[in-house]
CHARMM-style PDB file with segment names, atoms N, HN, CA, C and O in Angstrom:
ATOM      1  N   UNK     1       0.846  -1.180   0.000  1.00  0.00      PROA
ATOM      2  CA  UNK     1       0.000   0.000   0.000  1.00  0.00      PROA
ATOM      3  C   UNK     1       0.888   1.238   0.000  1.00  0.00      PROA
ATOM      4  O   UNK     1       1.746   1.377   0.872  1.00  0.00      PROA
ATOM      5  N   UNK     2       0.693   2.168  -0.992  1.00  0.00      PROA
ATOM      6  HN  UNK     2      -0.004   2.055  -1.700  1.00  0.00      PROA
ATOM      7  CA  UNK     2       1.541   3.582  -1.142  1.00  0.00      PROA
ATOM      8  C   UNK     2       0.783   4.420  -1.024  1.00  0.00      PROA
ATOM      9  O   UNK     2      -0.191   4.107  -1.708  1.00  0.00      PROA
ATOM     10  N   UNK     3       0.541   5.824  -0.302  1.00  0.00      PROA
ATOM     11  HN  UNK     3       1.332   6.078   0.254  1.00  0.00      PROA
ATOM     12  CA  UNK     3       0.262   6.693  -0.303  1.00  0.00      PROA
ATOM     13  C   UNK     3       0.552   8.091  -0.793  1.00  0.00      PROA
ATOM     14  O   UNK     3      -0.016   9.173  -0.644  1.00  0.00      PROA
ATOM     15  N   UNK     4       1.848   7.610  -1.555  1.00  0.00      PROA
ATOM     16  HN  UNK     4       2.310   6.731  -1.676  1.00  0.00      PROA
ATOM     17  CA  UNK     4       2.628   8.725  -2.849  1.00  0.00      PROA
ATOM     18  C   UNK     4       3.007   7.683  -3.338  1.00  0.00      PROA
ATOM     19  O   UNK     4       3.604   6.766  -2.775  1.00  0.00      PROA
ATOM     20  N   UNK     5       2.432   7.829  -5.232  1.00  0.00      PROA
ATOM     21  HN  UNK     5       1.946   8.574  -5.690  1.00  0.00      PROA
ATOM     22  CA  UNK     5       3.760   7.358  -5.666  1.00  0.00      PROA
ATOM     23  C   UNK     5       4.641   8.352  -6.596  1.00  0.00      PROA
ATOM     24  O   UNK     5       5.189   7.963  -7.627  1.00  0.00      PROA
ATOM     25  N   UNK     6       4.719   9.807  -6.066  1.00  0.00      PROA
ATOM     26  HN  UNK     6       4.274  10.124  -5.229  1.00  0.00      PROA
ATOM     27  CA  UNK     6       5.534  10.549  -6.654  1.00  0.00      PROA
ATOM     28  C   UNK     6       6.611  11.208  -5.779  1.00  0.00      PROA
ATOM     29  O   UNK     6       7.135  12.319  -5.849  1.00  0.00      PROA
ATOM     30  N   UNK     7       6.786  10.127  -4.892  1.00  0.00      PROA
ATOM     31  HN  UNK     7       6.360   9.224  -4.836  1.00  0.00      PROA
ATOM     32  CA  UNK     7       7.695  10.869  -3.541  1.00  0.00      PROA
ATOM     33  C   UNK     7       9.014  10.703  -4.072  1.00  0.00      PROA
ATOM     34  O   UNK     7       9.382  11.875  -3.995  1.00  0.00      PROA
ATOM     35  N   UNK     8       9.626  10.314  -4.376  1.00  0.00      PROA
ATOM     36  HN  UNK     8       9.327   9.362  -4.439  1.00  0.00      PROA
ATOM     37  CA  UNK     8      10.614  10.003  -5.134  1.00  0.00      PROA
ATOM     38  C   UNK     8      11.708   8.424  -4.162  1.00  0.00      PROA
ATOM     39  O   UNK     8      11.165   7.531  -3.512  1.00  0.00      PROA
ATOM     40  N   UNK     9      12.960   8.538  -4.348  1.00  0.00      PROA
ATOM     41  HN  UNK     9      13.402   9.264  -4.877  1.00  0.00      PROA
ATOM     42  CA  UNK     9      13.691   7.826  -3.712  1.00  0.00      PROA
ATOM     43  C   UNK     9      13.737   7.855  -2.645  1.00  0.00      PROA
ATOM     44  O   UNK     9      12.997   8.791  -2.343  1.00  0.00      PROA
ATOM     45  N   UNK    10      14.298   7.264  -1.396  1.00  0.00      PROA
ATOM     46  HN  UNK    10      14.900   6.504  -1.641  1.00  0.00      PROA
ATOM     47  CA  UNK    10      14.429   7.297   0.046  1.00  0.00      PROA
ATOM     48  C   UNK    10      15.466   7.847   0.455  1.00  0.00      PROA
ATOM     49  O   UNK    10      16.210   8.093  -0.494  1.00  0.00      PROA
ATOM     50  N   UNK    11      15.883   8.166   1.439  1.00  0.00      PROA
ATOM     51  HN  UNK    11      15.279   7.966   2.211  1.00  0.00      PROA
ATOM     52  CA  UNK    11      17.307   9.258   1.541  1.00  0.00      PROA
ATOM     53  C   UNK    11      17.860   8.116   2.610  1.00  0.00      PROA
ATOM     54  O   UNK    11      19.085   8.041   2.705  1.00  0.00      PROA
ATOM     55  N   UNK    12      17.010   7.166   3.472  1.00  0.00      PROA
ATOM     56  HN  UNK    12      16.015   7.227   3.394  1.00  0.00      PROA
ATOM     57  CA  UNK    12      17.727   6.210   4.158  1.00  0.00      PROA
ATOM     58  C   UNK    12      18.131   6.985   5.417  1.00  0.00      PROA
ATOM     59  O   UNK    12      18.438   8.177   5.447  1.00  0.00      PROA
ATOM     60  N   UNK    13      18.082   6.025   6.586  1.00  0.00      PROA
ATOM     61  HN  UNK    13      17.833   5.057   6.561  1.00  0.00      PROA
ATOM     62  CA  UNK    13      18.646   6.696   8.162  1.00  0.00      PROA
ATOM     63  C   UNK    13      19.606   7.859   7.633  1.00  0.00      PROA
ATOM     64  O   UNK    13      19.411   9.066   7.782  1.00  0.00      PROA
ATOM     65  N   UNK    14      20.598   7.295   7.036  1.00  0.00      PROA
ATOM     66  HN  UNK    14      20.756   6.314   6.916  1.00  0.00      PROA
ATOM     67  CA  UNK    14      22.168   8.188   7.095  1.00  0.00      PROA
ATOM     68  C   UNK    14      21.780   9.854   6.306  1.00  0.00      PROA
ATOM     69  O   UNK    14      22.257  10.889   6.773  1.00  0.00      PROA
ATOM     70  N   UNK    15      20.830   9.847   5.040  1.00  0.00      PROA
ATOM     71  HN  UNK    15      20.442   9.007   4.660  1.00  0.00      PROA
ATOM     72  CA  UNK    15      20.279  10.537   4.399  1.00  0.00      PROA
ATOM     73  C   UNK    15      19.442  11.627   5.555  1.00  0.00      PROA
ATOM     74  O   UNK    15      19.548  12.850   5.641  1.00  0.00      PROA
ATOM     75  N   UNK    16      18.975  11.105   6.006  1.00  0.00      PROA
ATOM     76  HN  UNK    16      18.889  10.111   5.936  1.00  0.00      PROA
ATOM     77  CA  UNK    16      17.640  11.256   6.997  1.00  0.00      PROA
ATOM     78  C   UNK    16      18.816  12.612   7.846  1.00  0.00      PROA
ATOM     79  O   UNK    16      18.801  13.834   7.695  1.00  0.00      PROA
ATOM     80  N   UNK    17      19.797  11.668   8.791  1.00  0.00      PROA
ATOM     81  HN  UNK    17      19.809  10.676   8.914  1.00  0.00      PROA
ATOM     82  CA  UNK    17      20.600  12.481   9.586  1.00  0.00      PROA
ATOM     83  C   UNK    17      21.296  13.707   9.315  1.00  0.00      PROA
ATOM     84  O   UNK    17      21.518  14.734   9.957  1.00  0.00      PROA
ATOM     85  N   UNK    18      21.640  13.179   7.884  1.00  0.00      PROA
ATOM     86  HN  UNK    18      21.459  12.345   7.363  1.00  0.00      PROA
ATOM     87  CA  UNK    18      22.488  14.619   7.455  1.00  0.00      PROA
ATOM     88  C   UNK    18      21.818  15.979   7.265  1.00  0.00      PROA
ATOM     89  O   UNK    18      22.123  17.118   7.618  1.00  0.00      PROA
ATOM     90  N   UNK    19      20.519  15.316   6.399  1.00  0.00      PROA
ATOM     91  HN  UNK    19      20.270  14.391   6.112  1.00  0.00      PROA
ATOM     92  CA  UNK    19      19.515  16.461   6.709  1.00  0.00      PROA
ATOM     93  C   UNK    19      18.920  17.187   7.907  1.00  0.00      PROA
ATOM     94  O   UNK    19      18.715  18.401   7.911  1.00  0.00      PROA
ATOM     95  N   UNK    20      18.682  16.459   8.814  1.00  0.00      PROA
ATOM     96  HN  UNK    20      18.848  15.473   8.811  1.00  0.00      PROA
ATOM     97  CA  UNK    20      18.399  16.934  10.074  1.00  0.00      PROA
ATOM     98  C   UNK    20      19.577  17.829  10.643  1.00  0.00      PROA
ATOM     99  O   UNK    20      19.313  18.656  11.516  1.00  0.00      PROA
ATOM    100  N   UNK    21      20.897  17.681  10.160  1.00  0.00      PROA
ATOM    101  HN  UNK    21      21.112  17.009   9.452  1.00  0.00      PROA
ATOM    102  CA  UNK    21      21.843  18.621  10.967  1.00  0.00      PROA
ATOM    103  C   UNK    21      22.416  19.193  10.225  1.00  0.00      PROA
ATOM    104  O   UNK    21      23.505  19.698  10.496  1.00  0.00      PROA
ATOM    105  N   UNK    22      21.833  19.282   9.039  1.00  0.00      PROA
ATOM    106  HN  UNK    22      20.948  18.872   8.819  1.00  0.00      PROA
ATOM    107  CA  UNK    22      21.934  20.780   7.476  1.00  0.00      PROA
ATOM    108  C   UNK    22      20.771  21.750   8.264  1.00  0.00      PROA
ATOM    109  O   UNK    22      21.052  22.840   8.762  1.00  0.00      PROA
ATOM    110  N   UNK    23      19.541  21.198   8.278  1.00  0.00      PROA
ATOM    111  HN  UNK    23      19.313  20.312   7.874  1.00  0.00      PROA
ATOM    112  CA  UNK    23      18.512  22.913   8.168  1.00  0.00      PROA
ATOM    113  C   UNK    23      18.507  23.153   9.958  1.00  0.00      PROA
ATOM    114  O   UNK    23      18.854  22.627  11.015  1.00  0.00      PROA
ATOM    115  N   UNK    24      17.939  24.177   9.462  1.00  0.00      PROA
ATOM    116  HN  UNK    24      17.657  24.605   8.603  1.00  0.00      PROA
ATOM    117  CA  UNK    24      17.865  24.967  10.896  1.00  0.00      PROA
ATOM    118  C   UNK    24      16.045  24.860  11.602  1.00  0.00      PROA
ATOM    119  O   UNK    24      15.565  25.571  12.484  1.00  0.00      PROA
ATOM    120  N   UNK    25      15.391  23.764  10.859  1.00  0.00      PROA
ATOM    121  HN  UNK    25      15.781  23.186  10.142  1.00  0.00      PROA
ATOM    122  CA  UNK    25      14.032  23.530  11.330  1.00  0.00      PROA
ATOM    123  C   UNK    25      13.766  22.162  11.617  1.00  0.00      PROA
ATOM    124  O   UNK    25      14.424  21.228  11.158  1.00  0.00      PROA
ATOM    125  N   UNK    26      12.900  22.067  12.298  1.00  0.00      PROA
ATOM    126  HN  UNK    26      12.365  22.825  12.671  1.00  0.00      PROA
ATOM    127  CA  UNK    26      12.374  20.386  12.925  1.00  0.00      PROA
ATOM    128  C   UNK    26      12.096  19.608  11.682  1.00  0.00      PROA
ATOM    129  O   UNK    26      11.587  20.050  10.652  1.00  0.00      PROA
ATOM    130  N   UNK    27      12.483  18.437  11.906  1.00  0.00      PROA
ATOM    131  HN  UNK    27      12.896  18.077  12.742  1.00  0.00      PROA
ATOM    132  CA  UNK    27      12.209  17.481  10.683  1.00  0.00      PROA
ATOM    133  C   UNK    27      11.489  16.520  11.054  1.00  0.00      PROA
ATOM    134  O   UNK    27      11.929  15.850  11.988  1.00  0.00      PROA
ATOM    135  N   UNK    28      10.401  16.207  10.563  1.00  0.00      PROA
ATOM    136  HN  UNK    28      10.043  16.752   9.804  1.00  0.00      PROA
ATOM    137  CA  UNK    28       9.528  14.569  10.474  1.00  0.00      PROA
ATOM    138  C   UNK    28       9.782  13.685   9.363  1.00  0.00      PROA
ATOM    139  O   UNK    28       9.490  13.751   8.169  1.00  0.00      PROA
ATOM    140  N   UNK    29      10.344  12.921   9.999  1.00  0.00      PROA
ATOM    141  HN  UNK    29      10.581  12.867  10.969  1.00  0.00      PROA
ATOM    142  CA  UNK    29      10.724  11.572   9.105  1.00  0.00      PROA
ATOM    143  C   UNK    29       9.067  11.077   7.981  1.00  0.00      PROA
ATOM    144  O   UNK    29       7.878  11.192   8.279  1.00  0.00      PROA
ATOM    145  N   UNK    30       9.550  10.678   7.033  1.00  0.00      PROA
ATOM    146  HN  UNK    30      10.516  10.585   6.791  1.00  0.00      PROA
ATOM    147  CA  UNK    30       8.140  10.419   6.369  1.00  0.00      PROA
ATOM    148  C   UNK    30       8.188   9.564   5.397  1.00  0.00      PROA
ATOM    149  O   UNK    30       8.647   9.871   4.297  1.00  0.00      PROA
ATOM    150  N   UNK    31       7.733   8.414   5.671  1.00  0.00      PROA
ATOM    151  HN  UNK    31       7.360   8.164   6.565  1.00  0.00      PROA
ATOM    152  CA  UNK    31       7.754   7.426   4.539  1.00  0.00      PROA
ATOM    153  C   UNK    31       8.422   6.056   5.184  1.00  0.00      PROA
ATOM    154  O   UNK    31       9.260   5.932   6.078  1.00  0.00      PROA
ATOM    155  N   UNK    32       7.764   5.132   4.427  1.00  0.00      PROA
ATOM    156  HN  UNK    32       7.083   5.233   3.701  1.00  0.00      PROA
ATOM    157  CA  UNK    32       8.539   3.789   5.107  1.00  0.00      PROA
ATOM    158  C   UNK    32       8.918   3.513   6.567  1.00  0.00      PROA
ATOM    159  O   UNK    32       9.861   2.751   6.782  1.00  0.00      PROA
ATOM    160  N   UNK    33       8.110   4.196   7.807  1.00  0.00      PROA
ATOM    161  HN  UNK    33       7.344   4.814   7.633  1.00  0.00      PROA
ATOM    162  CA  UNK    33       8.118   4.137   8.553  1.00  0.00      PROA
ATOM    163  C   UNK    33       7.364   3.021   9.616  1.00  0.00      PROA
ATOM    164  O   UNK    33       6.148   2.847   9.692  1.00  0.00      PROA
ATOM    165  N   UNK    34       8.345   2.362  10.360  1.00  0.00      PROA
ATOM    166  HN  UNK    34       9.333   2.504  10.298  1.00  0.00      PROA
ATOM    167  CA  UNK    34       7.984   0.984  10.842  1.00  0.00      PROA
ATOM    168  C   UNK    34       8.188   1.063  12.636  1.00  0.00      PROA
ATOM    169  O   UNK    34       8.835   1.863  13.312  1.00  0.00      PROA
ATOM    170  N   UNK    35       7.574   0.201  12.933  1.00  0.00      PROA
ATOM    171  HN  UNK    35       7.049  -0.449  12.384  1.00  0.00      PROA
ATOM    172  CA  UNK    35       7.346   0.152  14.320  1.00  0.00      PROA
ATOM    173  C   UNK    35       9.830  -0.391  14.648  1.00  0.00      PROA
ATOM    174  O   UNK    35      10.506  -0.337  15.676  1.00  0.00      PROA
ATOM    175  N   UNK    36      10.204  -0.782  13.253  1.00  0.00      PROA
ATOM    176  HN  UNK    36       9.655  -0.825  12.418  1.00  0.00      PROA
ATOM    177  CA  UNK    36      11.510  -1.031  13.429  1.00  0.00      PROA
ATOM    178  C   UNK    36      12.553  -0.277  13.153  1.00  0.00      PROA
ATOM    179  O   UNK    36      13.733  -0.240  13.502  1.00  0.00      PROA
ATOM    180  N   UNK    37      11.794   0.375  12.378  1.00  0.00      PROA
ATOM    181  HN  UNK    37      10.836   0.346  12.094  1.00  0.00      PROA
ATOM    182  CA  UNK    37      12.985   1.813  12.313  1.00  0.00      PROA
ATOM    183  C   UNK    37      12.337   3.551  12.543  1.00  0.00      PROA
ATOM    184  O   UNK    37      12.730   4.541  11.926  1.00  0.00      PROA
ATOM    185  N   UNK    38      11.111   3.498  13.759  1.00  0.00      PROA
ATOM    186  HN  UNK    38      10.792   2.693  14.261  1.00  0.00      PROA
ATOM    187  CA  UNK    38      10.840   4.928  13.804  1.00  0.00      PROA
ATOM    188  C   UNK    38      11.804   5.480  15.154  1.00  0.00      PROA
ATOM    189  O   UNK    38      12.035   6.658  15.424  1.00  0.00      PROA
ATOM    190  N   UNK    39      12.145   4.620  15.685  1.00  0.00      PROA
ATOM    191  HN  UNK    39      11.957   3.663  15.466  1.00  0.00      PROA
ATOM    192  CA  UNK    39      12.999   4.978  16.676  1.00  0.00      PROA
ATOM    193  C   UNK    39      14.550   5.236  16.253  1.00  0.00      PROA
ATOM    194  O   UNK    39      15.260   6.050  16.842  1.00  0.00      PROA
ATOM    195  N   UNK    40      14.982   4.443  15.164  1.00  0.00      PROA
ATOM    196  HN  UNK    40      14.404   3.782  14.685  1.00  0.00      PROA
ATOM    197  CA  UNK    40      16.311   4.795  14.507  1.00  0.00      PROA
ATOM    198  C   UNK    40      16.058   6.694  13.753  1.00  0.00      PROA
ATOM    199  O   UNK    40      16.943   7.546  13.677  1.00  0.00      PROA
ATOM    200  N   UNK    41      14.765   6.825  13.366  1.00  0.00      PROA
ATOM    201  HN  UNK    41      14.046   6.132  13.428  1.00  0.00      PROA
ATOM    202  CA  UNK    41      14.526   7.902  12.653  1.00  0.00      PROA
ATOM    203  C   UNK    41      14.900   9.300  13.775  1.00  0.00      PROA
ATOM    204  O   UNK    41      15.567  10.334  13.737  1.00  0.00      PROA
ATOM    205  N   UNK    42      14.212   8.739  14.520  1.00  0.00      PROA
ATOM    206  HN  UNK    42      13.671   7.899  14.551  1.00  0.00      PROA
ATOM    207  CA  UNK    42      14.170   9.710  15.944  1.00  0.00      PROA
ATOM    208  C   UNK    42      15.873  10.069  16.863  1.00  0.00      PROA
ATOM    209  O   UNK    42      16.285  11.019  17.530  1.00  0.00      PROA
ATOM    210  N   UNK    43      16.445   8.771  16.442  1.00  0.00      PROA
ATOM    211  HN  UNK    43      16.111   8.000  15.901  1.00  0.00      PROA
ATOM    212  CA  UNK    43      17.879   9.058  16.749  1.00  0.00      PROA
ATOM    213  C   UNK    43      18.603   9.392  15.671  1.00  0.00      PROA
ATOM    214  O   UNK    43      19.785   9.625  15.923  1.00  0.00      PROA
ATOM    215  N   UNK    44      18.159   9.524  14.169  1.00  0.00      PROA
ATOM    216  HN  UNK    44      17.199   9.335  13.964  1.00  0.00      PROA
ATOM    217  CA  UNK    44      18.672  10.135  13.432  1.00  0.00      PROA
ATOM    218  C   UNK    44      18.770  11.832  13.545  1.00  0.00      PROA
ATOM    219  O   UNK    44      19.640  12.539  13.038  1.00  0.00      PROA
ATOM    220  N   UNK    45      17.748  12.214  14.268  1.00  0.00      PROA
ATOM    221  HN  UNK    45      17.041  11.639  14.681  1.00  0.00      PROA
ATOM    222  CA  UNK    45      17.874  13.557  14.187  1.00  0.00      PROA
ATOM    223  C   UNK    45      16.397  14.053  13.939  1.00  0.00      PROA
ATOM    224  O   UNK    45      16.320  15.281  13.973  1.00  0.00      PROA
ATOM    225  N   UNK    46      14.994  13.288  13.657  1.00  0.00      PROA
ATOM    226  HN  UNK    46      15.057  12.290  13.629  1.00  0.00      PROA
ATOM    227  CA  UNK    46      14.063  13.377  13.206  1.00  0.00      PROA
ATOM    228  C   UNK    46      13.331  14.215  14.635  1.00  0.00      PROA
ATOM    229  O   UNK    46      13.754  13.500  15.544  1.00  0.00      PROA
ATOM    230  N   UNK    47      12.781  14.929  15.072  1.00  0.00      PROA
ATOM    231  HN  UNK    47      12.437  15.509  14.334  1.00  0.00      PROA
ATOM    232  CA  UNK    47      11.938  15.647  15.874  1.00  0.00      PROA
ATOM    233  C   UNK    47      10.557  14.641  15.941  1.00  0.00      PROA
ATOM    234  O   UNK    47      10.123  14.603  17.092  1.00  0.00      PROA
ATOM    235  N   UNK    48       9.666  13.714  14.860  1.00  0.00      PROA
ATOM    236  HN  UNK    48      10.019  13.745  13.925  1.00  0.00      PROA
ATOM    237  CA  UNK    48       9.019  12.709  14.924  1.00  0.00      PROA
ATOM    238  C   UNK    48       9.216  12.031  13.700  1.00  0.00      PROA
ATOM    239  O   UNK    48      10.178  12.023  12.931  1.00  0.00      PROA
ATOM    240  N   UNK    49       7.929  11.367  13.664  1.00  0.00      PROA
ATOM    241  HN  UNK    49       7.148  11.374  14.289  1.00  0.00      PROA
ATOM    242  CA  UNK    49       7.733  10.186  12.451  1.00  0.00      PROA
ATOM    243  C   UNK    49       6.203  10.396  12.323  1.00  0.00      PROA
ATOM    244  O   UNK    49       5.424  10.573  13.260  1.00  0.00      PROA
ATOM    245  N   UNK    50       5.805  10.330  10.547  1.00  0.00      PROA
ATOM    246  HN  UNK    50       6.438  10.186   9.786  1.00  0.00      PROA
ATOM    247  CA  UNK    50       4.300   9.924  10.694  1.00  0.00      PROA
ATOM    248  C   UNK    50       4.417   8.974   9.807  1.00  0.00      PROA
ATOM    249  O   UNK    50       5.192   8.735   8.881  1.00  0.00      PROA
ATOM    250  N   UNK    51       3.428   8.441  10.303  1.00  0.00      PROA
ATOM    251  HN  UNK    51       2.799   8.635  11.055  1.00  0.00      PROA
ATOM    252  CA  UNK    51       2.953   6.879   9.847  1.00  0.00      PROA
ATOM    253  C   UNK    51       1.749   6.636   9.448  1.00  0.00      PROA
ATOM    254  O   UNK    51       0.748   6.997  10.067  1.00  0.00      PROA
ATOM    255  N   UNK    52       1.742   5.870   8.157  1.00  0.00      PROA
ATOM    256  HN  UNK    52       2.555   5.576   7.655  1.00  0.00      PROA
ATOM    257  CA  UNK    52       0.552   5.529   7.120  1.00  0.00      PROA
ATOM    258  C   UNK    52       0.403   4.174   7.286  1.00  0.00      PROA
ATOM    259  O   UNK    52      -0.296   3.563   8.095  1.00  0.00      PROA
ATOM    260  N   UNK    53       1.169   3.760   6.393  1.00  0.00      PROA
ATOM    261  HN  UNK    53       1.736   4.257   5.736  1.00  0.00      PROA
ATOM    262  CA  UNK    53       1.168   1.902   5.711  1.00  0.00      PROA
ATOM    263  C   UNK    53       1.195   1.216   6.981  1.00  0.00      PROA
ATOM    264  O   UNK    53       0.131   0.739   7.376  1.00  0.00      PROA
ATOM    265  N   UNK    54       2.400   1.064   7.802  1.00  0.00      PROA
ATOM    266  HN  UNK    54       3.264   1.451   7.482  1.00  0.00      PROA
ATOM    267  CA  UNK    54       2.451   0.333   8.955  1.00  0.00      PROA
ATOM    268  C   UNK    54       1.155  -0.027   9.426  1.00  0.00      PROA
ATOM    269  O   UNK    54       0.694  -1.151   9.227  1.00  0.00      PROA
ATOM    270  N   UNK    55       0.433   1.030  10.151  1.00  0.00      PROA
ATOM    271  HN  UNK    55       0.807   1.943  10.313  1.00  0.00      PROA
ATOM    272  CA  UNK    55      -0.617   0.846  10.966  1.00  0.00      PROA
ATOM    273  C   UNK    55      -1.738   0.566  10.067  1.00  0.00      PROA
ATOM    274  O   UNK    55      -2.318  -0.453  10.441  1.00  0.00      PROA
ATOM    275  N   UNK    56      -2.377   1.203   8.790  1.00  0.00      PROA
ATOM    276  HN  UNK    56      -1.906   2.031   8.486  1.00  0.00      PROA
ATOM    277  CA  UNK    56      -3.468   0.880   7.604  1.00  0.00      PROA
ATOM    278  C   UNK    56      -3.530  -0.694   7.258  1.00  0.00      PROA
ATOM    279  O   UNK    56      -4.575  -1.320   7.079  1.00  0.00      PROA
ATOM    280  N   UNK    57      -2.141  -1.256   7.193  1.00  0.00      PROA
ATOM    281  HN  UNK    57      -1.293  -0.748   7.339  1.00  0.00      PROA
ATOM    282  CA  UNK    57      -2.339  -2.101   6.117  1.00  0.00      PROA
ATOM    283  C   UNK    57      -1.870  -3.423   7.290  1.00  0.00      PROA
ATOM    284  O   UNK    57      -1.631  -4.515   6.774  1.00  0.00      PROA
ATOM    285  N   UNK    58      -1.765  -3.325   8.598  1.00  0.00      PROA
ATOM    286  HN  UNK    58      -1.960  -2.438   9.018  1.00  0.00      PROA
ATOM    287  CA  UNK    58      -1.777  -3.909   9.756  1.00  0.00      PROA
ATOM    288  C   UNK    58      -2.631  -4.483  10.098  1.00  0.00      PROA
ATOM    289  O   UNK    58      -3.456  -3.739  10.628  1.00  0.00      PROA
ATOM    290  N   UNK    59      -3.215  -6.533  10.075  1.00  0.00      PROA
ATOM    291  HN  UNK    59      -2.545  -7.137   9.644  1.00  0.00      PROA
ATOM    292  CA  UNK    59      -4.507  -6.653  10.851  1.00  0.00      PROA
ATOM    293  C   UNK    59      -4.823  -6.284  11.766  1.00  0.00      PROA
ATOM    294  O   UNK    59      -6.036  -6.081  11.709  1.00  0.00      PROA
ATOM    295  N   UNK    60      -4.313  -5.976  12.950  1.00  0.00      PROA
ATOM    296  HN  UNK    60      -3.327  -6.141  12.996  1.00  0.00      PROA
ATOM    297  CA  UNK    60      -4.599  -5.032  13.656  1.00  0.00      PROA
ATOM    298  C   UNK    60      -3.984  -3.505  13.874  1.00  0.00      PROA
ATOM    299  O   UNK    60      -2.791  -3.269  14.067  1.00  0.00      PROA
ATOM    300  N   UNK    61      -5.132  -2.436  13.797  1.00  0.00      PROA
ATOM    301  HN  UNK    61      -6.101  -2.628  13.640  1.00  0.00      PROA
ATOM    302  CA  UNK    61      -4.207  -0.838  13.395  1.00  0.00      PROA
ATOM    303  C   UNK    61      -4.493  -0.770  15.184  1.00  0.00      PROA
ATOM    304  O   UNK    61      -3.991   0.234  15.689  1.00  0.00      PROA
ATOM    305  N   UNK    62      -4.977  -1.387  15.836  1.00  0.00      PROA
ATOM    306  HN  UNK    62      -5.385  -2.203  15.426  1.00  0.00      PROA
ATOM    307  CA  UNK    62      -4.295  -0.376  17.612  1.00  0.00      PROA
ATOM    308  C   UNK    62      -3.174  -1.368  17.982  1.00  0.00      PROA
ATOM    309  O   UNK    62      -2.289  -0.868  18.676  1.00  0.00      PROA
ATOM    310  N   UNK    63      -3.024  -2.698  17.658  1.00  0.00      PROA
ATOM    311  HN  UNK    63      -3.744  -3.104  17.094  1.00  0.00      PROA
ATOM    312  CA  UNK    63      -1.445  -3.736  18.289  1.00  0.00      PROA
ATOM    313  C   UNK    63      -0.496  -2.541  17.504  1.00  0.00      PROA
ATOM    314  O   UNK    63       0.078  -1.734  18.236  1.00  0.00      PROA
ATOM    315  N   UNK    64      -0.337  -2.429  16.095  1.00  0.00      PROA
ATOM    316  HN  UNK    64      -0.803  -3.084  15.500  1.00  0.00      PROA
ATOM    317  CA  UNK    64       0.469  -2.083  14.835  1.00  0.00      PROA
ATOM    318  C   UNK    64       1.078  -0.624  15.395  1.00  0.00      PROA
ATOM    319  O   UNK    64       2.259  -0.284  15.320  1.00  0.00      PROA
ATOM    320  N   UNK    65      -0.455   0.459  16.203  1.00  0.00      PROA
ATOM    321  HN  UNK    65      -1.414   0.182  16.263  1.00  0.00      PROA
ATOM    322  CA  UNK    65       0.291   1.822  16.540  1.00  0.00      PROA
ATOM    323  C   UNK    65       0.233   1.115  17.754  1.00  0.00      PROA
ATOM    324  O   UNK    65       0.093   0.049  17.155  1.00  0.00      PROA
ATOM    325  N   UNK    66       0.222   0.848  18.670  1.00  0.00      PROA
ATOM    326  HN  UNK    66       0.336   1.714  19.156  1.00  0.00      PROA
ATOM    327  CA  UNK    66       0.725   0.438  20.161  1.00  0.00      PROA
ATOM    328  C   UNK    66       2.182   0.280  19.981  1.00  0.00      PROA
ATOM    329  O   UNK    66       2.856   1.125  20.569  1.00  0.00      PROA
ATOM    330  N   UNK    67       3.106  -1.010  18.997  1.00  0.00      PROA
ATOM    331  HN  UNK    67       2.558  -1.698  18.519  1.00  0.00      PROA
ATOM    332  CA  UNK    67       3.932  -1.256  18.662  1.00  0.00      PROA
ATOM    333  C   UNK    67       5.342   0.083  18.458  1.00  0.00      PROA
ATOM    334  O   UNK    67       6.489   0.181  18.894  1.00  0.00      PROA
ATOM    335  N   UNK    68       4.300   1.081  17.405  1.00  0.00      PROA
ATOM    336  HN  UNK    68       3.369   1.001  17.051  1.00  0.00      PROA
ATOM    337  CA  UNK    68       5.506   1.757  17.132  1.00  0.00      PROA
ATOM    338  C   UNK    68       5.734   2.685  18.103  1.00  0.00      PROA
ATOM    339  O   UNK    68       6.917   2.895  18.372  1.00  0.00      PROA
ATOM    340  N   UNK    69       4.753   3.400  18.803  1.00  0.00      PROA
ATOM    341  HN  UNK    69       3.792   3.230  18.585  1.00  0.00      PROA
ATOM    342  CA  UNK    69       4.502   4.183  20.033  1.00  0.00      PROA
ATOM    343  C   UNK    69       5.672   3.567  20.869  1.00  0.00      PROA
ATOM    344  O   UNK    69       6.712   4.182  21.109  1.00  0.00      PROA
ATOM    345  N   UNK    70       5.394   2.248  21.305  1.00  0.00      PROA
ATOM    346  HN  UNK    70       4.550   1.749  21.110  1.00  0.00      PROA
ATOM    347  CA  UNK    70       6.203   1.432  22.405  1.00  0.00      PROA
ATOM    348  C   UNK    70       7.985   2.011  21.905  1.00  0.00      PROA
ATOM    349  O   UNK    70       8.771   2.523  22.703  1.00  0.00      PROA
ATOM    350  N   UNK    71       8.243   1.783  20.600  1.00  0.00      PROA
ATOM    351  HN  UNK    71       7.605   1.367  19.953  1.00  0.00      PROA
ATOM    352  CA  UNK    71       9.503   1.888  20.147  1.00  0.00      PROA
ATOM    353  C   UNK    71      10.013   3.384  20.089  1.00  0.00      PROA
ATOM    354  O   UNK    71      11.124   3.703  19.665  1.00  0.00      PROA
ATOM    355  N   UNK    72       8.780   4.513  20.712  1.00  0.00      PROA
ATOM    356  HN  UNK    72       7.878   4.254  21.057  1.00  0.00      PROA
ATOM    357  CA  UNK    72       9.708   5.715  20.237  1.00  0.00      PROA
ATOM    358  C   UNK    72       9.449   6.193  21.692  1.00  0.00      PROA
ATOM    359  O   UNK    72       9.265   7.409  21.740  1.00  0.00      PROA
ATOM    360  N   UNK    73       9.390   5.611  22.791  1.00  0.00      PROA
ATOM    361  HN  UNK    73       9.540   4.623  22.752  1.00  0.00      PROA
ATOM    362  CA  UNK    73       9.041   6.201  23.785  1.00  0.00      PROA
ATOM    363  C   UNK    73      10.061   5.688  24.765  1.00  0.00      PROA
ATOM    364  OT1 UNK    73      10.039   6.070  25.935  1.00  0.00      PROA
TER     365      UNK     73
END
């Protein structure tokens, strides 16, 4: 399930970080975001994460956001 498909390529954790400590404003991680890497996002430098697919396309969407919640807290 995609919710852009004109977002372009992924910039990846390392991508993610550099950007976060180039601009001078809060960054939300966005895209491909998993209950396994929203907490890597968040130690990348990310201020948060929003999340689509994970939790939508999850048989369960309250275990799926319980999950990633658990991982950024």
């Amino acid at each position: 399930f995609l919710s852009k498909d004109d977002a372009g390529e992924p910039i990846g954790l390392e991508g993610l970080s550099l950007y976060c400590h180039e601009v001078a404003v809060p960054v939300v991680a966005v895209g491909g975001i998993t209950a396994e890497n929203a907490g890597q996002a968040l130690a990348a430098g990310a201020v948060g994460v929003a999340v689509m697919s994970a939790i939508t396309s999850a048989p369960d969407v309250a275990e799926a956001a319980g999950r990633i919640l658990e991982k950024i807290d």
